[in-house]
N, C-alpha and C positions, 0 to 999 in steps of 0.2 A: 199240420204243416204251417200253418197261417202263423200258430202260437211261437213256431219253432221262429219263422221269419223277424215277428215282431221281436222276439226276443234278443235275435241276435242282433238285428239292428239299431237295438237300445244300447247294448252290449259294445258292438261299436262304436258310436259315437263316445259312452264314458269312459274307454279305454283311450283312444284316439285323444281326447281332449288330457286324459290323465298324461300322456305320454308327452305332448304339449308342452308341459311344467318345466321339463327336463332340456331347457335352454342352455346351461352353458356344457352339458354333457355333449348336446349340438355342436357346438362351436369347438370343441375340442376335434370332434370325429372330421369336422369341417376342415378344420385345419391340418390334418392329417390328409385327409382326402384332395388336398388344395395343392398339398407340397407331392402329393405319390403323381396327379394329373402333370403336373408341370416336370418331374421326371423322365414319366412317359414323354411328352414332347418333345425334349431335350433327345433320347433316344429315338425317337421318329426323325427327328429333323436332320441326324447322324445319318440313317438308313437312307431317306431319299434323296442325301448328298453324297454319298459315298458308294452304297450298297446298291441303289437302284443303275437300270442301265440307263434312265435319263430321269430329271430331275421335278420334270411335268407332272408326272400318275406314274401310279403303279399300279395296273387291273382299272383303270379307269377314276382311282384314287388318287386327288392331288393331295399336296404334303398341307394346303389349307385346310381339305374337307376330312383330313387324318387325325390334324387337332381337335378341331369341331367333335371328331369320333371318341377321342380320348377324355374332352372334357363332359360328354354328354356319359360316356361309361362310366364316370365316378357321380354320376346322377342316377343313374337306372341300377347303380351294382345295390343302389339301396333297397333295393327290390328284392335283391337277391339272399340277403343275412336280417335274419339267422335260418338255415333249412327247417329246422322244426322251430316252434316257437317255444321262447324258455323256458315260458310260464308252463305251457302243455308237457314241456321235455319232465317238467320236475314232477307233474302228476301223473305220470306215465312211470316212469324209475322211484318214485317214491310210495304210491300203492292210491293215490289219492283221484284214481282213473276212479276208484269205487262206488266216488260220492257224485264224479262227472254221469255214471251210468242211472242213478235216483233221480237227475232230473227229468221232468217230462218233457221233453226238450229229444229233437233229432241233434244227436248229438256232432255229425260229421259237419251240420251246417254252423251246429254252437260253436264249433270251435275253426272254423273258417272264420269265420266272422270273428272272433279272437285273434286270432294269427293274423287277419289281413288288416287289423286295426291300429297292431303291433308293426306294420310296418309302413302307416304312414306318417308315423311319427318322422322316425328316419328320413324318409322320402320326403315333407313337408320343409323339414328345419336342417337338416344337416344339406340334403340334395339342395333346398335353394339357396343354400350359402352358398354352396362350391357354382351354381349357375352366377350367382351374384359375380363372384369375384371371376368368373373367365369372361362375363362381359364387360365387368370394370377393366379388364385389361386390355382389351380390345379399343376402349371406348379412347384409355391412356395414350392410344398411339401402338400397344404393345400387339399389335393382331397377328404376328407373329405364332404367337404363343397364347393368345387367349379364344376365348370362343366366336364364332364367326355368325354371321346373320344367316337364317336358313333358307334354303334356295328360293322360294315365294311364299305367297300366301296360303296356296292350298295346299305345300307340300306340308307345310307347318301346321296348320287347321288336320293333316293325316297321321301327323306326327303325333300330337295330340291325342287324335283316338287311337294309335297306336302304344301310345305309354299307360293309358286306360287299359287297351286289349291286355297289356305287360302286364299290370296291376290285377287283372283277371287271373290272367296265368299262374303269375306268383304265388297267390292264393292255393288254386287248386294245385302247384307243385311243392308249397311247402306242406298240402293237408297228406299231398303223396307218401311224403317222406315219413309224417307222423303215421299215417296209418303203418307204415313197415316197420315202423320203429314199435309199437303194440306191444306185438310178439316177441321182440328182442330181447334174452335176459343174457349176453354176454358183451354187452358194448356198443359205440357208436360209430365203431370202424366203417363198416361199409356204409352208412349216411354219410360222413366226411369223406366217402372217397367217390360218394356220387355226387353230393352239391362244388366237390370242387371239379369232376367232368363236367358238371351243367357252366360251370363260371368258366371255363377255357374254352367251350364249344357256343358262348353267349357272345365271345370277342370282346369279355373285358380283360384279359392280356395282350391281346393281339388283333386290330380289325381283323374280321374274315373276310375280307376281300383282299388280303395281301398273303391269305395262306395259299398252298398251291394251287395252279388251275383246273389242276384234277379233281377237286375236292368241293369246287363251287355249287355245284350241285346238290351235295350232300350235304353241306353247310345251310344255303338257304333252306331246304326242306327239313333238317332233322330239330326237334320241337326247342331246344334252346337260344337259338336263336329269338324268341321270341321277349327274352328279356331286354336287348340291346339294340342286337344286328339291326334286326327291321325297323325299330324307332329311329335309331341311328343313320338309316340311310336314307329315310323321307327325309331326315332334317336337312342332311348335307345336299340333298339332290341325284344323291349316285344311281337313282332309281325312277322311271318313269310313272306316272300318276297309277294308270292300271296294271299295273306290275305292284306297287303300294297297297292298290285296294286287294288284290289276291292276297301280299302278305299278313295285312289284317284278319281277312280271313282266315288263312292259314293260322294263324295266332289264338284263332278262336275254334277250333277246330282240335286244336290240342288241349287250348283250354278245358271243352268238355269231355277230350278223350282222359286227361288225368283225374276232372271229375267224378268219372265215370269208374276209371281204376283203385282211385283211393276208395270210394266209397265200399266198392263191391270187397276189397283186403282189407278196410275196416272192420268190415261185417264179420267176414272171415276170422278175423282175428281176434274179436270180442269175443267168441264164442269158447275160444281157451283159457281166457285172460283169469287169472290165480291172485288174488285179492288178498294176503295175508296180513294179520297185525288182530288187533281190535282195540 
């Protein structure tokens, strides 16, 4: 296990750093991601003038800490793509899982440790651009429509270890995806139709504090929320200190429930896995 540990942590940093390189592929994704955030606004700032029955909150949500939500969702969505990782997706559909099962190497943590290295590229360079540019517009005079300053110190110091706890999660729910994906010799349908439940039920369409009030409940508790919701509302403040520290918790709690899931349908599913070619 030691082996397995050192290994992948070698693993990540050369990938992480290899992904690094890929600067102006950033700056494209950034800018995509720059022009979809400031859409979003533009339809927010619609809803809580027209749509809402006053123009204050809605659920306890002002139309400031709605943008803050919008610009912080195209930071965390980088969390969220790709559900499997490419690299794994193509040795998995291509038969080269074969030569992944030769190493002496715990293979679920090899490739965690791959996939999560894979996605701090993205989060690093694309997400701090899109940060960059919603505090420049704030800073312009435009706070309208740009990123706002987060409610204090500590809620932002929770925020923190909350987009870490995300960065956990993410991991062990893209290892989830790959472990199902294993066994799979007909297609990627049902992965594209769970990571895109995971991204509607994470509130990067729609905060979930302006879905209905029936449903609040079930929103904060059920595990996707851990990519966005809960980073997102220590920043804005929608959320009291120990109510924050619960959600971390909660965030880590899932974390090891998917750890715990992938691993065990990994297992499972190596044990079928049909290796053809030579």
């Amino acid at each position: 296990m030691r082996r397995t540990w050192k290994a992948g942590l070698s693993l990540f940093k050369i990938r992480a750093a290899e992904g690094l390189q890929y600067r102006l592929a950033a700056l494209s994704g950034a800018t995509i991601s720059i022009f979809w955030a400031l859409i979003e606004v533009v339809i927010l700032s619609v809803f809580f003038r027209y749509g809402a029955k006053t123009a204050d909150s809605v659920n306890s949500l002002t139309l400031a800490q709605g943008v803050s939500y919008v610009w912080l969702g195209q930071l965390m969505v980088m969390l969220q793509m790709p559900g499997v990782d490419t690299d794994l997706h193509q040795k998995i559909t291509n038969g080269d899982i074969g030569i992944e099962l030769c190493r002496p190497l715990d293979l679920y943590w090899h490739w965690f440790a791959r996939s999560a290295a894979g996605k701090v590229n993205t989060f690093a360079l694309r997400g701090g651009l899109v940060v960059v540019c919603g505090t420049l517009l704030t800073l312009l005079g435009f706070d309208r429509v740009g990123l706002g300053a987060p409610q204090s110190f500590l809620h932002f110091a929770l925020f923190l270890v909350s987009v870490f706890s995300a960065f956990l999660f993410s991991g062990a729910w893209s290892m989830f995806l790959t472990s199902i994906r294993i066994p799979v010799t007909w297609g990627d349908g049902p992965i594209n139709l769970i990571t895109v439940t995971g991204s509607v039920l994470s509130g990067t369409y729609l905060p979930l504090q302006l879905w209905p009030d029936a449903m609040q409940s079930f929103l904060k508790l059920q595990p996707f929320a851990s990519f966005l919701d809960t980073p997102a509302r220590l920043f804005v403040g929608t959320v009291p200190i120990k109510t924050g520290l619960l959600s971390i918790l909660l965030q880590l709690v899932w974390t090891c429930a998917f750890v715990l899931l992938g691993k065990l349908i990994m297992q499972h599913g190596l044990k079928s896995v049909i290796v053809q070619g030579g």
